[in-house]
N, C-alpha and C positions, 0 to 999 in steps of 0.2 A: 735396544731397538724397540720399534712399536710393537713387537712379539711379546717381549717383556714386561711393556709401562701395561698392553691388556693382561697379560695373567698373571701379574705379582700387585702390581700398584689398584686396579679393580677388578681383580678377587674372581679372575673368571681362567678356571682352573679347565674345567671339562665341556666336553659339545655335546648337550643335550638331547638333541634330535635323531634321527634314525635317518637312513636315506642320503644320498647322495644329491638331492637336490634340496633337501631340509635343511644339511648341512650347508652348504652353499647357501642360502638363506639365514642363518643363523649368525655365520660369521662376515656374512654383509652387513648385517644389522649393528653388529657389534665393530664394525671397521667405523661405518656412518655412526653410531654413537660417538668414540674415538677420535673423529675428527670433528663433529660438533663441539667436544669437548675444549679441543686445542684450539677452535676457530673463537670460542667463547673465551676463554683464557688470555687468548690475543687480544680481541677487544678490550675486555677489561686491563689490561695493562699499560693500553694505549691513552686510555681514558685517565690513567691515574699519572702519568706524566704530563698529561695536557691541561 
């Protein structure tokens, strides 16, 4: 699952931050990274069949 592909496949093991709304910010960042990544992945895939 997407729990997984962030903390094994890029290496992000621990929550940094303090706080209950840091957190919450930390791992939005890291969700929108995440899906930037798969939305990038996409395109490029699309590109190299076309």
């Amino acid at each position: 699952g997407t729990f997984g592909i962030i903390k094994y496949d890029r290496r992000y093991k621990r929550i940094v931050r303090r706080g209950l709304d840091s957190v919450r910010v930390e791992i939005f960042l890291v969700s929108i990274g995440h899906n930037l990544y798969k939305i990038y992945n996409k395109q490029m895939r699309l590109r190299e069949v076309a």
